[in-house]
C-alpha positions as CSV (number, residue, x, y, z in Angstrom):
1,X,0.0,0.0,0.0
2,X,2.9,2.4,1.0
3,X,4.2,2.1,-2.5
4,X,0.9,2.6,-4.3
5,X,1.1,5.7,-2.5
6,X,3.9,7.0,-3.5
7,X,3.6,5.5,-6.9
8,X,0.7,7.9,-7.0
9,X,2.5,10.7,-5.5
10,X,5.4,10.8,-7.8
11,X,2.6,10.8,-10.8
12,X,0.6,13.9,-9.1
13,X,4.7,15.5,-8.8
14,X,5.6,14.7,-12.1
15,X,2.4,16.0,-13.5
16,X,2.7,19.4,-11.8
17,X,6.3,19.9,-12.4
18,X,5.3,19.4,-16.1
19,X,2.7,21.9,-15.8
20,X,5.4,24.3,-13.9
21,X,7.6,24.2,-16.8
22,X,4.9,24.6,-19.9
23,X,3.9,27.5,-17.9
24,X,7.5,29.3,-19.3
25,X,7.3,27.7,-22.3
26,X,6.0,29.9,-25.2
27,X,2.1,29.5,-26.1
28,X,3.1,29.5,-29.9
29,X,5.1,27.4,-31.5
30,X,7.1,28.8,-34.4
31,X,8.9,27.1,-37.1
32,X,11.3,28.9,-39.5
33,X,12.6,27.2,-42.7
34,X,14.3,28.2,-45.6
35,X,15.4,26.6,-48.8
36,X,17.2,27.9,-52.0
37,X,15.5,27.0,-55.2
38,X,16.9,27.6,-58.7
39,X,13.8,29.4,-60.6
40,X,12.2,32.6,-60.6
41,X,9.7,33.9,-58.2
42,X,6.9,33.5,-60.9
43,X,7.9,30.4,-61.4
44,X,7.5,29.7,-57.5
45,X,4.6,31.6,-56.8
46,X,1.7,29.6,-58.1
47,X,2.2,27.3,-56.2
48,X,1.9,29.2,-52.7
49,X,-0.9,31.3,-53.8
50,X,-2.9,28.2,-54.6
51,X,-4.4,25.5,-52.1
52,X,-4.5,23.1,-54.8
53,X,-1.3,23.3,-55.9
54,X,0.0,23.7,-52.1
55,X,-1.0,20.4,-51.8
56,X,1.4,19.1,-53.4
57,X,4.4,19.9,-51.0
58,X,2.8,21.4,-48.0
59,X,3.8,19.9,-44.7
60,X,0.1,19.7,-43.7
61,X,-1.0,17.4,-46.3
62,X,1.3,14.4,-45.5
63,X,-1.0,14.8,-41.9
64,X,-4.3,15.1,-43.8
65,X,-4.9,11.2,-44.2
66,X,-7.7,9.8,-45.6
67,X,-9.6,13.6,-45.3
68,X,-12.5,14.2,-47.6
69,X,-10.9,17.7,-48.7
70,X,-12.8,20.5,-50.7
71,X,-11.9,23.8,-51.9
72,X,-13.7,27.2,-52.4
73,X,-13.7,30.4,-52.6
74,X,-11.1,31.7,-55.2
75,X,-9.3,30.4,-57.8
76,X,-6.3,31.0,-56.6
77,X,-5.1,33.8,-54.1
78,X,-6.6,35.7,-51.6
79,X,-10.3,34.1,-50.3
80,X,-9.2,30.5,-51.6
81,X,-10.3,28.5,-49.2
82,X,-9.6,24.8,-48.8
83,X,-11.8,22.2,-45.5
84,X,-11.0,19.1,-44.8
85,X,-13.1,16.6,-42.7
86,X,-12.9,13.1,-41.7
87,X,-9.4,12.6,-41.5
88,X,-7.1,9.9,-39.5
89,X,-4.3,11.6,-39.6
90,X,-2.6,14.4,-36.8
91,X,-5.9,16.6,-37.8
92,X,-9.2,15.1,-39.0
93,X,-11.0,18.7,-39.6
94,X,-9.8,21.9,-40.3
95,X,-9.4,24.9,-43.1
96,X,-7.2,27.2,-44.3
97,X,-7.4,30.1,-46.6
98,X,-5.2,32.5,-48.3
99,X,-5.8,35.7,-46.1
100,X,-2.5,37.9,-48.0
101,X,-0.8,37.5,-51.5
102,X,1.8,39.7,-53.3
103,X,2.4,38.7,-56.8
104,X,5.8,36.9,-56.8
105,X,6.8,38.1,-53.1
106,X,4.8,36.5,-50.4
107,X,1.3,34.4,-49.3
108,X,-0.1,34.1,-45.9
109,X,-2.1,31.4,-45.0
110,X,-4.7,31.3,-42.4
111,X,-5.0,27.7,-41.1
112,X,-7.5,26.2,-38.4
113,X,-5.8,22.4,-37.3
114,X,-8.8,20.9,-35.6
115,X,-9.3,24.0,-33.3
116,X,-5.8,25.1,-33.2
117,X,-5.6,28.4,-34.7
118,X,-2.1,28.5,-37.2
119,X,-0.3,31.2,-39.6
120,X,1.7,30.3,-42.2
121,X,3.7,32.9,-44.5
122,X,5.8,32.2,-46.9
123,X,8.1,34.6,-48.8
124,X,10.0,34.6,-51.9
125,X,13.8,36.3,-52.2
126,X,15.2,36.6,-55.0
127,X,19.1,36.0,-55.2
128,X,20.9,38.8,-56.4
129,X,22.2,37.4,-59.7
130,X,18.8,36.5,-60.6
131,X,19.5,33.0,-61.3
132,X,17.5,31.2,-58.0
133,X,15.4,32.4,-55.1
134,X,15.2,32.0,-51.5
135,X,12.3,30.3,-49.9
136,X,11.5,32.0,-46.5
137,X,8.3,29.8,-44.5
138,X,7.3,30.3,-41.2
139,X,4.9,29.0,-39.2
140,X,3.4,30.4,-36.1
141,X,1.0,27.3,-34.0
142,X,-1.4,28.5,-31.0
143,X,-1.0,25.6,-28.3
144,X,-3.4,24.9,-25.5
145,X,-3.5,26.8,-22.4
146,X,-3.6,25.6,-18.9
147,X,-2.4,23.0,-17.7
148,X,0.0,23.9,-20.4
149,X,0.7,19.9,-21.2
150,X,0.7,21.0,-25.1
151,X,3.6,23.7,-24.8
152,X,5.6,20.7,-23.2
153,X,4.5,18.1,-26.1
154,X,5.5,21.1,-29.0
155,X,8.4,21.4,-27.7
156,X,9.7,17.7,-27.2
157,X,8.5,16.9,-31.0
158,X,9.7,20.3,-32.6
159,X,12.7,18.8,-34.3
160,X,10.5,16.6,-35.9
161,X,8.2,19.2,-37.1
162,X,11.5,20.7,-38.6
163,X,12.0,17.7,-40.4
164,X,8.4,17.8,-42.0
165,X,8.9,21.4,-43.4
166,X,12.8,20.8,-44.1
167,X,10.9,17.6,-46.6
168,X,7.8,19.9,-47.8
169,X,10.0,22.5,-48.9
170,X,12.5,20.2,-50.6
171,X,9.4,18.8,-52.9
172,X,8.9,22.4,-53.3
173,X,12.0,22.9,-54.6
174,X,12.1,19.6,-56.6
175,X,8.6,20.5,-58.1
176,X,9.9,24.0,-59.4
177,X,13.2,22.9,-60.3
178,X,11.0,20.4,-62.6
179,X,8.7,22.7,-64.0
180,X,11.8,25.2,-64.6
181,X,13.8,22.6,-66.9
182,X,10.4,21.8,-68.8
């Protein structure tokens, strides 16, 4: 019985202590990644100013498994909306939609994950000689508030969540690099 006690006791510890540190932990979670692509920025800009061809190397569509996904609004740019629903993936409903757009510069994505509110914003450099671009994303993630378990979880799995957006934005570059030899 005594150590069924304090079996219990070091859960209840450990359980506050976690809660102790996600309360200094930040309540989003940012991720900033960047990749060089040899094209031009109109080359690269359809596809971040449209959800249907952001599906093709977006980060949150290798988590949208099995989702019954439509899109609206738009054609392309700002008020293109894309829902997804009945997923079994990380997210089984959610939306996103194109909220800012300059041609060949930069596209901000609104993005609901199953609740969590999200921003994405990606940004297109050009390199000075003209011959390749840089590929600025970042992504800002509201996580849960109290008992702050979530700001704990974000931050144990945020080098995989680099990882993800390191890949998307490699098929990204492999897509345009494609389209640019074509």
């Amino acid at each position: 019985m005594k150590w069924l006690l304090r079996g219990i006791g070091l859960i209840i510890c450990l359980f506050l202590l976690t809660c102790i540190i996600g309360l200094f932990l930040p309540a989003t979670q940012t991720v900033e990644r960047s990749v060089e692509v040899k094209a031009y920025p109109e080359d690269i800009f359809p596809l971040l100013n449209d959800l249907k061809a952001y599906s093709q190397w977006s980060p949150l569509h290798a988590l949208l498994t099995d989702a019954e996904t439509i899109y609206g609004g738009a054609e392309s740019g700002v008020g293109q909306t894309m829902a997804w629903q009945n997923g079994t993936g990380a997210y089984p409903f959610g939306s996103q939609e194109i909220t800012q757009s300059q041609s060949s510069e930069f596209v901000r994505v609104q993005v609901n994950l199953s609740g969590k509110l999200a921003t994405a914003t990606h940004a297109i450099l050009p390199s000075p000689d003209g011959e390749s671009v840089t590929v600025l994303t970042k992504s800002e993630i509201e996580l849960g508030g109290f008992p702050y378990l979530e700001r704990v979880r974000s931050k144990l799995r945020s080098g995989g969540l680099n990882s993800q957006f390191d890949n998307s934005l490699m098929r990204l570059k492999t897509i345009s690099e494609v389209n640019v030899s074509e």
